[in-house]
BALUM-351015 format. One line per 5 residues: number of its first residue (from 1); their letters; for each residue z negated, y negated, x of N, C-alpha, C. Coordinates in Angstrom, 3 decimals. Layout:
<rs>
NUM> A> Z/Y/X/Z/Y/X/Z/Y/X  ...
</rs>
This chain:
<rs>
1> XXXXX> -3.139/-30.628/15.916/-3.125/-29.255/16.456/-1.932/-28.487/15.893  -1.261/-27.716/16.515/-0.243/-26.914/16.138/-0.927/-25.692/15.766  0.146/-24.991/15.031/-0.333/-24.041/14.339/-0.796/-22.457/15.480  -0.415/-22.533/16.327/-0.783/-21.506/17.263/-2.358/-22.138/17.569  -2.611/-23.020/18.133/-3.971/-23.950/18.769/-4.654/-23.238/17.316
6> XXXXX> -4.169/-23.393/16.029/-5.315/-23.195/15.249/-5.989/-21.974/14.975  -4.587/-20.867/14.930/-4.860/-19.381/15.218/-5.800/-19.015/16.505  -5.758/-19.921/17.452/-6.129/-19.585/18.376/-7.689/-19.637/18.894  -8.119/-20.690/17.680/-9.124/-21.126/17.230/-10.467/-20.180/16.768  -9.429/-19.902/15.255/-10.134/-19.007/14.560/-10.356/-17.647/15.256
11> XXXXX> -9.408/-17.155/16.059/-9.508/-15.625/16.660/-11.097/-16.197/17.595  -11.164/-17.253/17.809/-12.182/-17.211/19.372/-13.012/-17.521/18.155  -13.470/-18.237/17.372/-14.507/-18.482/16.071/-14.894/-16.927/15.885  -13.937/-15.580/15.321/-14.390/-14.965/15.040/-14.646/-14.087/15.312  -14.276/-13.744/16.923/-14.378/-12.643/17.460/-15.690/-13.496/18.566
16> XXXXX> -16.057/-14.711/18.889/-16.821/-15.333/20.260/-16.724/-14.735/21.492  -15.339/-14.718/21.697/-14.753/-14.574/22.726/-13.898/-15.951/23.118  -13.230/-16.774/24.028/-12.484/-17.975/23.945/-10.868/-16.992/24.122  -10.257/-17.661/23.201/-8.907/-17.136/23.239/-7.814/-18.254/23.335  -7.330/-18.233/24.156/-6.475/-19.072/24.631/-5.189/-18.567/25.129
21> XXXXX> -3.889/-17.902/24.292/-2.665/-17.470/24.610/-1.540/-18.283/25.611  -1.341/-17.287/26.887/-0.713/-18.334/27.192/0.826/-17.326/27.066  1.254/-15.932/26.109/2.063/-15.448/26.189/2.775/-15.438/24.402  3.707/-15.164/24.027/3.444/-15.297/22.446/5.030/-14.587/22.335  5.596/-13.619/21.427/6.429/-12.608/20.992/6.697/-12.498/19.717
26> XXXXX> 7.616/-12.494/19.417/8.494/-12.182/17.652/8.156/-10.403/17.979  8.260/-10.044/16.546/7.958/-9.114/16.388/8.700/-8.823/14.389  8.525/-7.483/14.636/8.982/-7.109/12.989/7.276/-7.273/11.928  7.425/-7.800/11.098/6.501/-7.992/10.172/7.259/-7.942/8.997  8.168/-6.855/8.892/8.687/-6.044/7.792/9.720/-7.155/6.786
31> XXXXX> 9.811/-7.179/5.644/10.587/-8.006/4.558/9.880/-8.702/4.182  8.803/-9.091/4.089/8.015/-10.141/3.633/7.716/-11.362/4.608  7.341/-10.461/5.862/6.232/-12.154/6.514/7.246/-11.677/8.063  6.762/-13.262/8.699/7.039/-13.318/10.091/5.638/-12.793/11.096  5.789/-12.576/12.070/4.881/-11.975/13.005/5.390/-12.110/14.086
36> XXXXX> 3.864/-12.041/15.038/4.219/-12.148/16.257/2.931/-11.734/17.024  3.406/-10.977/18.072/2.132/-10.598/19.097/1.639/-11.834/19.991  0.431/-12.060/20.236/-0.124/-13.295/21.073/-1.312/-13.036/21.905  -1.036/-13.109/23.180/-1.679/-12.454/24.663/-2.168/-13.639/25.772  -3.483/-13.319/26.200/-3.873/-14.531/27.124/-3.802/-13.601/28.635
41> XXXXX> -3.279/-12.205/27.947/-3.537/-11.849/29.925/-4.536/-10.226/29.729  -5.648/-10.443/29.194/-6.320/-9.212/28.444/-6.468/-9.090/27.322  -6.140/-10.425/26.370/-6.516/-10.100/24.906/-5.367/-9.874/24.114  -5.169/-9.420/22.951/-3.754/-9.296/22.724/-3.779/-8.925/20.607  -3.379/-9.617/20.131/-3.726/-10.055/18.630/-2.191/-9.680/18.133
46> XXXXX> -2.483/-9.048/16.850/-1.049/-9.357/16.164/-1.226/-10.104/15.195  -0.189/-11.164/14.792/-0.542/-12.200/13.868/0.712/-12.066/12.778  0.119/-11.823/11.690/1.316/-12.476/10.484/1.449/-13.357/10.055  2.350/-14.132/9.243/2.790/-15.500/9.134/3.398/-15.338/7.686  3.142/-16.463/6.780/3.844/-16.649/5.582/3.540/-18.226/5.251
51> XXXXX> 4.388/-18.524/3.873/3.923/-19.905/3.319/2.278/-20.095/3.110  1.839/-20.691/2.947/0.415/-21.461/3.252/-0.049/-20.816/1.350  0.838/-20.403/0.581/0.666/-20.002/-1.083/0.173/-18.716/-0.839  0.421/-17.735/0.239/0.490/-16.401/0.658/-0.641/-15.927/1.204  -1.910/-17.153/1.177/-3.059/-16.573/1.905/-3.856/-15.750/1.191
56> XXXXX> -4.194/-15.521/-0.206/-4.700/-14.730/-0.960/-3.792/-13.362/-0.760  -2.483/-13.315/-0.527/-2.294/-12.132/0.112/-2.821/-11.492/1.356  -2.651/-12.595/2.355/-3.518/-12.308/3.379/-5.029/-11.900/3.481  -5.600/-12.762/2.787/-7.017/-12.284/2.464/-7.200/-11.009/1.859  -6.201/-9.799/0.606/-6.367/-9.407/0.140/-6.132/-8.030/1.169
61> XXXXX> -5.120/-8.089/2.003/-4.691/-7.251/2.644/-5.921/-6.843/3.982  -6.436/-8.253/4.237/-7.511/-8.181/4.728/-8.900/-7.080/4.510  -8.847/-7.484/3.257/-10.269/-7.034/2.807/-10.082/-5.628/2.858  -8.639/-4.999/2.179/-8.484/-3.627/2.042/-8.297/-2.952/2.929  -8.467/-3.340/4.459/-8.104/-2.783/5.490/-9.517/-2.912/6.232
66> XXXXX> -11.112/-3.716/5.729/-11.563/-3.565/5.760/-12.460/-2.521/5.471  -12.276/-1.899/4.084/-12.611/-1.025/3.186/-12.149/0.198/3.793  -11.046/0.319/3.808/-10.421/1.494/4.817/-11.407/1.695/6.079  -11.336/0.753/6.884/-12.078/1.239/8.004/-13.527/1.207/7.864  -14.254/0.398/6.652/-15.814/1.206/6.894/-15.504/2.415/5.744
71> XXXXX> -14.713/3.234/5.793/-15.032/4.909/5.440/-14.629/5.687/6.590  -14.703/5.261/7.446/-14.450/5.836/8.720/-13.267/7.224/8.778  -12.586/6.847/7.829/-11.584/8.567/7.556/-10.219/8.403/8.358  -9.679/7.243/8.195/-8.183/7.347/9.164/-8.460/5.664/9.334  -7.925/6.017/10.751/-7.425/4.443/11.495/-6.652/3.455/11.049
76> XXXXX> -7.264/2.479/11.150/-6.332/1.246/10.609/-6.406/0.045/11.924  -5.369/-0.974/12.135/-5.743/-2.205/12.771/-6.848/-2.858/11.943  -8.152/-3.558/12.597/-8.239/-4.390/12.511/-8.883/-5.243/12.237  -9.092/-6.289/10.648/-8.655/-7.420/10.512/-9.458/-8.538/11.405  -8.596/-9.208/11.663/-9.619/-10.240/12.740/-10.015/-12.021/12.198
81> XXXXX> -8.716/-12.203/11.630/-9.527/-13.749/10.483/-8.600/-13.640/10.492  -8.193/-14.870/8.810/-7.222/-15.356/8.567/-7.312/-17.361/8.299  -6.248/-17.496/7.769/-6.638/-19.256/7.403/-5.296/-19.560/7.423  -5.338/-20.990/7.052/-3.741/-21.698/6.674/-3.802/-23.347/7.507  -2.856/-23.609/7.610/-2.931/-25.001/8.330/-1.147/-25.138/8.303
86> XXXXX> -1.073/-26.356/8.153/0.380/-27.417/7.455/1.163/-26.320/7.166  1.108/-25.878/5.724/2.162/-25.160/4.929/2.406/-23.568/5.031  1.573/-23.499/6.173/1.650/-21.745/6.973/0.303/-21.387/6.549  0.333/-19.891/6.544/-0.995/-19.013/6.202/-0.671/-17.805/7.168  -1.838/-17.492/7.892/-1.967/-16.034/8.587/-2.925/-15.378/8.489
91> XXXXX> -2.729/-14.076/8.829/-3.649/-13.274/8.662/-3.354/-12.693/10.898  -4.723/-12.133/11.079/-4.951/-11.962/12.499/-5.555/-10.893/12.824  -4.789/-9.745/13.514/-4.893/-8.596/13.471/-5.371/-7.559/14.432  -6.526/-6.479/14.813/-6.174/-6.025/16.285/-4.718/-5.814/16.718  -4.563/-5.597/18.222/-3.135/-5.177/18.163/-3.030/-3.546/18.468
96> XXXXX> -2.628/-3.052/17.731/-2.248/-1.416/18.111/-0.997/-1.044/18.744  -0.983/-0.602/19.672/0.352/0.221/20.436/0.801/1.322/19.915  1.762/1.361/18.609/1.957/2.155/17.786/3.028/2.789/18.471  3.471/4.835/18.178/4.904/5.126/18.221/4.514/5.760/16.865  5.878/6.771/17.099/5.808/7.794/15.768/4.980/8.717/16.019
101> XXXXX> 4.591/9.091/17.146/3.233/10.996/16.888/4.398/11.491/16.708  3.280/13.078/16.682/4.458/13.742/16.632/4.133/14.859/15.520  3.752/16.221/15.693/3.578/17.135/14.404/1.929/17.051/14.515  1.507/17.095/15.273/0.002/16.870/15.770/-0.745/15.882/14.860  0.314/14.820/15.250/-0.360/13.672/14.773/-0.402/13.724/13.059
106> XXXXX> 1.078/13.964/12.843/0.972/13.918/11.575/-0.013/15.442/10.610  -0.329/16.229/11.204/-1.078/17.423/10.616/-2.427/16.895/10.277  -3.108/15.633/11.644/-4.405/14.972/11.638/-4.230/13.853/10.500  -3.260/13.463/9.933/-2.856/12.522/9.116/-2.976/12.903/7.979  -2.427/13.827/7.450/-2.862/14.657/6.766/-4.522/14.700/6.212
111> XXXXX> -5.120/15.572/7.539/-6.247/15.469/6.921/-7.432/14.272/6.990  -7.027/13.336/7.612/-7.502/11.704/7.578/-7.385/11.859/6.217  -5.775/11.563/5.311/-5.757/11.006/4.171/-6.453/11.615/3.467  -7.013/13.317/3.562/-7.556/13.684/2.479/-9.004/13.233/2.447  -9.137/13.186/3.680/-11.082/12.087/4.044/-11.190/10.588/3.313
116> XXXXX> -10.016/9.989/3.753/-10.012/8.627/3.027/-10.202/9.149/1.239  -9.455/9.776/0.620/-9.255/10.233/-0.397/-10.606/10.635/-1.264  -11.616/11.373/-0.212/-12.565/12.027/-0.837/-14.179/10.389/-0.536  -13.326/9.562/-0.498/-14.353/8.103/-0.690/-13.976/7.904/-2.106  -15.278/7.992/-3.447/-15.125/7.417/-4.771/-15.745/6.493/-4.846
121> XXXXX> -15.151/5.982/-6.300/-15.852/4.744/-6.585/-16.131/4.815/-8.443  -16.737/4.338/-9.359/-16.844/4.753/-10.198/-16.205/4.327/-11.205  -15.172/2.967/-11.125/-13.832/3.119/-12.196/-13.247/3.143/-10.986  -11.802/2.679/-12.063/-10.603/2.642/-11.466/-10.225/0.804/-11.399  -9.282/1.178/-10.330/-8.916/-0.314/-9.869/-9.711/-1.153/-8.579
126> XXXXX> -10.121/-2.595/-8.506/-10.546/-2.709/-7.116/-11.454/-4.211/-7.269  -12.109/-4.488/-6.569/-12.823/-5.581/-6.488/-11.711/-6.779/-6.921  -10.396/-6.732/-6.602/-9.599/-8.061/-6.360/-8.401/-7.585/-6.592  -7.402/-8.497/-7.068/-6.055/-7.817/-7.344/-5.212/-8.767/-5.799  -4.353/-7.409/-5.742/-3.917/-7.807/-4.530/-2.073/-7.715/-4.299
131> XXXXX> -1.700/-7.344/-3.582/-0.084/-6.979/-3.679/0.518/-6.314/-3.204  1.383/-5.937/-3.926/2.319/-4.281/-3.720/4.155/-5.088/-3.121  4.034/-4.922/-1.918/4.958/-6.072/-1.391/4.518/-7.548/-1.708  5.490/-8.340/-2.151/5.209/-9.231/-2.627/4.925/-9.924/-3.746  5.086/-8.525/-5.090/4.115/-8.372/-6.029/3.017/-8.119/-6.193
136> XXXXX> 2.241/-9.339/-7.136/1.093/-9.025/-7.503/0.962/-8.092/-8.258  -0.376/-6.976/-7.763/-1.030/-5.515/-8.003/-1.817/-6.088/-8.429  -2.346/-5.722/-9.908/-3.317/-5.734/-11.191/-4.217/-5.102/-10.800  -5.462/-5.296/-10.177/-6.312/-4.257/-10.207/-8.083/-4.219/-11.567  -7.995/-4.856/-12.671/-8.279/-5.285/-13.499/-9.539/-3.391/-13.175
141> XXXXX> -10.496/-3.654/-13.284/-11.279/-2.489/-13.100/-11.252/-1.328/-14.737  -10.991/-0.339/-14.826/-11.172/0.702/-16.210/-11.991/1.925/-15.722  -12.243/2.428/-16.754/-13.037/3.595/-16.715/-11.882/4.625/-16.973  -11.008/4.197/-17.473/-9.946/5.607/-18.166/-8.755/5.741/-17.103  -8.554/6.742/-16.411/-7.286/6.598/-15.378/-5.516/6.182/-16.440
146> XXXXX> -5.497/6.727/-17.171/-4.188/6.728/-18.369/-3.998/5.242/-18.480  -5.350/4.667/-18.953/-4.951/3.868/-19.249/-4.888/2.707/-18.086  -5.673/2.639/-17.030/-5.193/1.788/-16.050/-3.822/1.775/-15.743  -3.530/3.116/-15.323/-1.871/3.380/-15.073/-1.203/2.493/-15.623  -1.277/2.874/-17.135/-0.103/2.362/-18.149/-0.110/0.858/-18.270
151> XXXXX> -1.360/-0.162/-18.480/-1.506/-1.124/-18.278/-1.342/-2.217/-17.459  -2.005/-1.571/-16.357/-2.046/-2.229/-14.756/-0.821/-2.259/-13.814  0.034/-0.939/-13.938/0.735/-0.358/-13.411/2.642/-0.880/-14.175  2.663/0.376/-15.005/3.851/0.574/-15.457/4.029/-0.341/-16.769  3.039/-1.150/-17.652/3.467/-1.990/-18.713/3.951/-3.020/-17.776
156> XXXXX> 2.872/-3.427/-16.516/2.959/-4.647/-15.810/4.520/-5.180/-15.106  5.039/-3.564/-14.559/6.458/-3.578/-13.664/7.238/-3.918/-14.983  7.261/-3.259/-15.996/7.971/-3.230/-17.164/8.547/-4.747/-17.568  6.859/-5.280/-17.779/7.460/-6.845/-18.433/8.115/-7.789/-17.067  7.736/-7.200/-15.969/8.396/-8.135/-14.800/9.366/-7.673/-15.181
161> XXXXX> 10.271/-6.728/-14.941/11.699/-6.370/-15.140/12.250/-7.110/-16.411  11.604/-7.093/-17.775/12.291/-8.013/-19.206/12.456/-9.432/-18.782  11.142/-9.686/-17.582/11.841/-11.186/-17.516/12.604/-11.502/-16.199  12.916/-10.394/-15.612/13.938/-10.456/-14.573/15.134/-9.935/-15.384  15.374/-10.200/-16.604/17.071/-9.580/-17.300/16.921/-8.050/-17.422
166> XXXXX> 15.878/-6.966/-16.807/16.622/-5.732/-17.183/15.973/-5.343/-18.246  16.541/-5.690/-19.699/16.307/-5.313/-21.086/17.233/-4.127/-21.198  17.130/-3.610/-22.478/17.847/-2.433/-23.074/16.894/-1.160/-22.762  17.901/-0.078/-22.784/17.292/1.159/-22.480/16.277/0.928/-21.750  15.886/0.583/-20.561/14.922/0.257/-19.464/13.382/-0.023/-20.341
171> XXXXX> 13.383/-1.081/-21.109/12.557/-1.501/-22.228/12.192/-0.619/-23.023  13.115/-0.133/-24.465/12.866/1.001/-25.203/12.667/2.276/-24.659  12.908/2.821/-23.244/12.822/4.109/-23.073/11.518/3.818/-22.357  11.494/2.958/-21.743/9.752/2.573/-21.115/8.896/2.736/-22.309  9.065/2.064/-22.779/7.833/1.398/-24.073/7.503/3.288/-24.671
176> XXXXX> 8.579/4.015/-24.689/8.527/5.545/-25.432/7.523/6.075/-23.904  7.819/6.035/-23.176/7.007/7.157/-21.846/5.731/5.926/-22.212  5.703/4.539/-22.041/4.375/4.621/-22.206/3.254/5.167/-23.115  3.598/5.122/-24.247/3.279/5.818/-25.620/2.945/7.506/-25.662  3.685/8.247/-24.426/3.399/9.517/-24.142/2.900/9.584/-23.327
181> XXXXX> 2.154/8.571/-22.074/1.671/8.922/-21.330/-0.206/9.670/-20.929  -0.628/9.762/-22.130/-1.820/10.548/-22.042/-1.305/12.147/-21.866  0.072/12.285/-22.155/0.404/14.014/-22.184/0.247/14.480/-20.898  0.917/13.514/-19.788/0.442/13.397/-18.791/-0.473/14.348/-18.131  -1.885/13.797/-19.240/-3.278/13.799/-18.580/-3.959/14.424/-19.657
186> XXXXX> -3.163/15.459/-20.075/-3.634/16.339/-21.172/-4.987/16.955/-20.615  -4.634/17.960/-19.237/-5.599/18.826/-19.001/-6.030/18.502/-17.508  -5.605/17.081/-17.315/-5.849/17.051/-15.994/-6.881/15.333/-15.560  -7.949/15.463/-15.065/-8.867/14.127/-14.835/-8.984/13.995/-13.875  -8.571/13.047/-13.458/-8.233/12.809/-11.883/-9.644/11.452/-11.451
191> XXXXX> -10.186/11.472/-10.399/-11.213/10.585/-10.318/-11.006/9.451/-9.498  -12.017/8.490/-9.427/-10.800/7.391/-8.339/-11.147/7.063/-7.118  -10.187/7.570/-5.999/-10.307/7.823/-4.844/-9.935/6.682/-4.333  -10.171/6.480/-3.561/-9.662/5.160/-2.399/-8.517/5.220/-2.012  -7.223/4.390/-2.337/-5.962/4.700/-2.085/-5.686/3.717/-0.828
196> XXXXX> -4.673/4.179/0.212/-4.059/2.551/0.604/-3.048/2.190/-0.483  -2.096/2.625/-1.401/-1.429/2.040/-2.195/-0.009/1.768/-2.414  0.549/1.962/-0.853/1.807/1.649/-0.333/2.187/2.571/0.900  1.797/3.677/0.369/2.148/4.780/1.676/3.220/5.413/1.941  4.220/4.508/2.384/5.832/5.014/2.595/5.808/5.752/4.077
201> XXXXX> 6.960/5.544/4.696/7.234/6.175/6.107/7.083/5.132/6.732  7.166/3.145/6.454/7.247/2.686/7.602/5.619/1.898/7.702  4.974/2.531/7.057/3.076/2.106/7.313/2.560/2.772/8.000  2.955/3.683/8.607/2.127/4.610/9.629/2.580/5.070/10.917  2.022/5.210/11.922/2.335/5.525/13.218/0.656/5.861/13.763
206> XXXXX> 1.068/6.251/15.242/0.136/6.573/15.715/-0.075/5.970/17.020  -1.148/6.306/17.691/-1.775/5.695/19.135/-1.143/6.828/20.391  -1.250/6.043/21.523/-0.988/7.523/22.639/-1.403/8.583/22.683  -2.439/8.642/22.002/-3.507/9.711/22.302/-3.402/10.619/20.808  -2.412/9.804/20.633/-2.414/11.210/18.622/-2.776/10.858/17.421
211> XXXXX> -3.939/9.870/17.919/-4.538/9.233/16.536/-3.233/8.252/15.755  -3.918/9.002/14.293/-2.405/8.217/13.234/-3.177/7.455/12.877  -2.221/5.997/12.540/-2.613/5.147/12.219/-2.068/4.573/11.080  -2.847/3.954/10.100/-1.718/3.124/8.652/-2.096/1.949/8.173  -1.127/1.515/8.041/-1.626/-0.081/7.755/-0.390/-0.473/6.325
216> XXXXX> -0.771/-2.136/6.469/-0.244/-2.672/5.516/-0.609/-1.933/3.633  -1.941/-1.826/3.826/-2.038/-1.436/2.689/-2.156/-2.041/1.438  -2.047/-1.597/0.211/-2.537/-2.191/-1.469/-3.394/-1.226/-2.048  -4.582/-1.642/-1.396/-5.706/-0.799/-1.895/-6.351/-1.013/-2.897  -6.607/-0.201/-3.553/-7.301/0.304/-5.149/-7.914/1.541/-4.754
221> XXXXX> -8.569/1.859/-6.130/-8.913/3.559/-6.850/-8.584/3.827/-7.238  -7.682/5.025/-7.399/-6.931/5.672/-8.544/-7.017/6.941/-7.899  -5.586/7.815/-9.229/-5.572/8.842/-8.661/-4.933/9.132/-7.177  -5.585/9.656/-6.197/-4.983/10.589/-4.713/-3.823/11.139/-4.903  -3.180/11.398/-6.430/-2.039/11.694/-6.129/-0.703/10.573/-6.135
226> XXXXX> -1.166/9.758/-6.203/-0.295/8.716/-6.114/0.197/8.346/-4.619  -0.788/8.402/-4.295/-0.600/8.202/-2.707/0.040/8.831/-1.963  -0.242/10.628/-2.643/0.955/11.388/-2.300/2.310/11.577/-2.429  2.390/10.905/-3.612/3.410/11.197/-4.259/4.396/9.930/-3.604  4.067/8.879/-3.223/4.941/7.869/-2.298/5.189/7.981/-1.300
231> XXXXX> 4.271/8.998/-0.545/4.777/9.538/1.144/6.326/10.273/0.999  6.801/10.881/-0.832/7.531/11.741/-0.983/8.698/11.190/-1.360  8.442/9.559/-1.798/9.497/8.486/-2.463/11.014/8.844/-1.385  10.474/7.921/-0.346/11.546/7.367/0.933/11.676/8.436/1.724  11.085/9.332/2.424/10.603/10.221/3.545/9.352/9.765/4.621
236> XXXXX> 9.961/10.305/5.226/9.155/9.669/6.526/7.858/10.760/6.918  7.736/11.650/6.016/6.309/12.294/6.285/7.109/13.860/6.838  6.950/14.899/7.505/6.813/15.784/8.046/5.721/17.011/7.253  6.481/18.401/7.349/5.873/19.506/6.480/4.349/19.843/7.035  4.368/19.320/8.674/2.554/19.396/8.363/1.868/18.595/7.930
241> XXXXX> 2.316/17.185/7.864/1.651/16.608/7.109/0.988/17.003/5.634  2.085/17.382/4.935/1.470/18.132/3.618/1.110/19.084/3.887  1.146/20.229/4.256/0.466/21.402/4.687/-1.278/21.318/4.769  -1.341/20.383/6.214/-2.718/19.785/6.267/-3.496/19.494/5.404  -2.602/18.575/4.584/-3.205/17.583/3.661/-3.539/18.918/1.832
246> XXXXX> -3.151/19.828/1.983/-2.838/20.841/0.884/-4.555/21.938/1.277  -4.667/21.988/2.833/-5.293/23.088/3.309/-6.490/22.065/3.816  -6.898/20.936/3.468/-7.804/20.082/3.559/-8.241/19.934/2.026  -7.455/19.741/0.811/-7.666/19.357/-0.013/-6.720/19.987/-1.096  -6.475/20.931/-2.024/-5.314/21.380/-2.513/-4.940/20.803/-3.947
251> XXXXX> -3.900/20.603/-4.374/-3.623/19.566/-5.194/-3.156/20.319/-6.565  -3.408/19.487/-7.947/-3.454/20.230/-9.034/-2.099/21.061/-9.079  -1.802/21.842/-9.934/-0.597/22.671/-10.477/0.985/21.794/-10.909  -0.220/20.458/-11.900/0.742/19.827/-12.235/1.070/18.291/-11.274  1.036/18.623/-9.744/1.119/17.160/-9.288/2.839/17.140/-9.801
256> XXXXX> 3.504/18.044/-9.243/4.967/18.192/-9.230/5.550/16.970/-10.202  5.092/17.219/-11.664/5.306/16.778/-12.664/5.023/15.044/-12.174  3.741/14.870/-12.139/3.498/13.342/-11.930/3.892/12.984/-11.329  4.515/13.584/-10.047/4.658/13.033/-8.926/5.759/11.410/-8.999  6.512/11.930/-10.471/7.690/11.238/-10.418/7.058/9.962/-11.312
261> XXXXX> 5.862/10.196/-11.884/5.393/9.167/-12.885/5.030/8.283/-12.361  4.402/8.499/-10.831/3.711/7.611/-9.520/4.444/7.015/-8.882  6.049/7.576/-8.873/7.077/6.844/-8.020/7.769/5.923/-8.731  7.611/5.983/-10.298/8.315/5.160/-10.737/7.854/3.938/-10.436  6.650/3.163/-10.788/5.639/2.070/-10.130/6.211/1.767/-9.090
266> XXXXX> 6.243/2.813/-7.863/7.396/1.938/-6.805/8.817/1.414/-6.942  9.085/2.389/-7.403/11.443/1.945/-8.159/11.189/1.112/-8.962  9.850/0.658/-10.252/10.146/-0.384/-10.732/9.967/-1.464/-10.173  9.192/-1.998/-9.202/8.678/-2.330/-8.097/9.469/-3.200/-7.359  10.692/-2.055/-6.933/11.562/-2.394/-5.995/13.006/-3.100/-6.895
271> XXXXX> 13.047/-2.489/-8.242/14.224/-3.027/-9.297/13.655/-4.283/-9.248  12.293/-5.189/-9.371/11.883/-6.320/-9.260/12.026/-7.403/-8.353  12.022/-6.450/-6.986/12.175/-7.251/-5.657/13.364/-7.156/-5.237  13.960/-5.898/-5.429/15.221/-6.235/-4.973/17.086/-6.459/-5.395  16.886/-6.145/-6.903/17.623/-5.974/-7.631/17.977/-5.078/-8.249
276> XXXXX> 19.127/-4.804/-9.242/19.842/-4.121/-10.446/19.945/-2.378/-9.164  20.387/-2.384/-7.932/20.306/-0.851/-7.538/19.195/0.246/-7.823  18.465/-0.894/-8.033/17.360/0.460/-8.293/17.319/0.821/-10.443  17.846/-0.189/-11.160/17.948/0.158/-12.323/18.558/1.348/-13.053  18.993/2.275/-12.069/19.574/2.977/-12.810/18.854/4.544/-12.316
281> XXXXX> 18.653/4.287/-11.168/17.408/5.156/-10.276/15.714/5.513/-11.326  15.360/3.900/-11.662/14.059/4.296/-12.698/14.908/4.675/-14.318  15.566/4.305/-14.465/16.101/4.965/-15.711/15.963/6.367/-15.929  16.616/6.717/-14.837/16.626/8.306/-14.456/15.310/9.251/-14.721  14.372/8.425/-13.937/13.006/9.162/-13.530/12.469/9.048/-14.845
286> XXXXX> 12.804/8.286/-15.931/12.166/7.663/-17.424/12.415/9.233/-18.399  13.781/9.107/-18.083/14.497/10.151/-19.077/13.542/11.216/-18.234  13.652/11.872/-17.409/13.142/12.858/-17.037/11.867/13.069/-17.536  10.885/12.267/-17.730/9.696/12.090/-17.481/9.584/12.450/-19.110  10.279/11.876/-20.043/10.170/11.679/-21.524/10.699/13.412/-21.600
291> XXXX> 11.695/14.031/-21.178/11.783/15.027/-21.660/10.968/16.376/-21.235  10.234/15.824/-20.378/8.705/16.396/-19.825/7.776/16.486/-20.581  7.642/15.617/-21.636/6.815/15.034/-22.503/6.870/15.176/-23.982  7.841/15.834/-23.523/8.841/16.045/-25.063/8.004/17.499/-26.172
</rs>
């Protein structure tokens, strides 16, 4: 059986419907995986594709997009099965007819995220550790938000970076913000909300009809402001979006401050995956952060 026959398999296994594609499309499935849309005429699946090592990603991405959609707060695709067969692993997806929305959409986005947001759980972290791109995300469960952060989070990017070569300052000025990071969280206890994890500009879009939609998530519990604070990394989000999301839910005094403590996790992230450009970018946000702390 070829590897489509087998996808094709499992979708009719798990949906008991017979699915049998007789149309099949490349598609963007971002920097990590290959994808492709696959259509018999009325049915219509989006499928991702990676090495056959990549299915615990798949599964993981799975589950958290499960979780997302039984809190019924904002739309997600999906998940429809996954599985591996000769060297390949996929994951199998509804298919959504995504554009960008427009201020509408994003104002309802907004207050989706603050619904998703207001789902707790009673530590921090997640049933399963899963991945933030194509890094593995620690989700090791704590009771203390500080210290998940520092542990799970920013020690974790840290030692990836020492053994990807970026020693020096990067190291010693890390190792100092980790050591200050309860100042942080002097006067502020944040509880742990249901994050997607990876909420840039290119995870979200919407349906014809307005409804926003987000996917590709790295879901955990932590703090809600993290989540915010990455819509703010790259762009991509629009002033009603926060507006909404402020007049749904209004956010501490001191997010401002963290905001940059939450983005670093992504820049170190990305100094990991993608090289030395971003080393001088988290350096930056370090010093800042330390003389915040100071």
């Amino acid at each position: 059986m070829s590897l489509h026959d087998v996808i094709a398999h499992a979708i009719t296994q798990a949906t008991g419907e017979t699915f049998e594609p007789r149309d099949r499309r490349g598609v963007s499935g971002g920097c990590i995986n290959s994808a492709e849309v696959l259509e018999d005429g009325e049915l219509r699946y989006f499928v991702k594709m990676n090495d056959a090592a990549r299915l615990d990603m798949f599964e993981a991405e799975a589950a958290g997009l499960a979780e997302i959609a039984a809190s019924n707060s904002v739309r997600v695709p999906l998940p429809v099965c996954t599985g591996r067969h000769e060297g390949r692993a996929f994951l199998v997806l509804e298919y959504l007819d995504l554009g960008s929305g427009g201020g509408k959409s994003e104002q309802r986005l907004g207050r989706r995220l603050a619904a998703l947001h207001r789902i707790t759980h009673t530590r921090f972290g997640w049933q399963r550790d899963n991945t933030i791109g194509s890094t593995p995300q620690i989700n090791t469960e704590e009771a203390d938000w500080p210290r998940f952060y520092r542990e799970h989070r920013l020690r974790y990017q840290l030692q990836l970076a020492a053994d990807n070569g970026y020693g020096g300052s990067l190291q010693t000025h890390g190792e100092r913000l980790l050591e200050r990071l309860s100042w942080f969280f002097s006067s502020y206890r944040p509880g742990p909300s249901l994050l997607h994890g990876d909420l840039w500009g290119g995870n979200h879009g919407a349906l014809a009809d307005g409804t926003p939609v987000i996917f590709d998530p790295a879901v955990y519990y932590g703090d809600r402001e993290a989540d915010l604070a990455m819509t703010e990394l790259f762009g991509g989000f629009g002033s009603g979006f926060y507006a909404a999301y402020r007049e749904t839910w209004p956010l501490d005094p001191g997010y401002p401050v963290r905001k940059d403590l939450y983005n670093l996790y992504h820049v170190l992230n990305h100094l990991n995956l993608f090289g030395g450009g971003y080393r001088g970018q988290a350096e930056a946000m370090i010093g800042r952060l330390l003389a915040q702390a100071s």
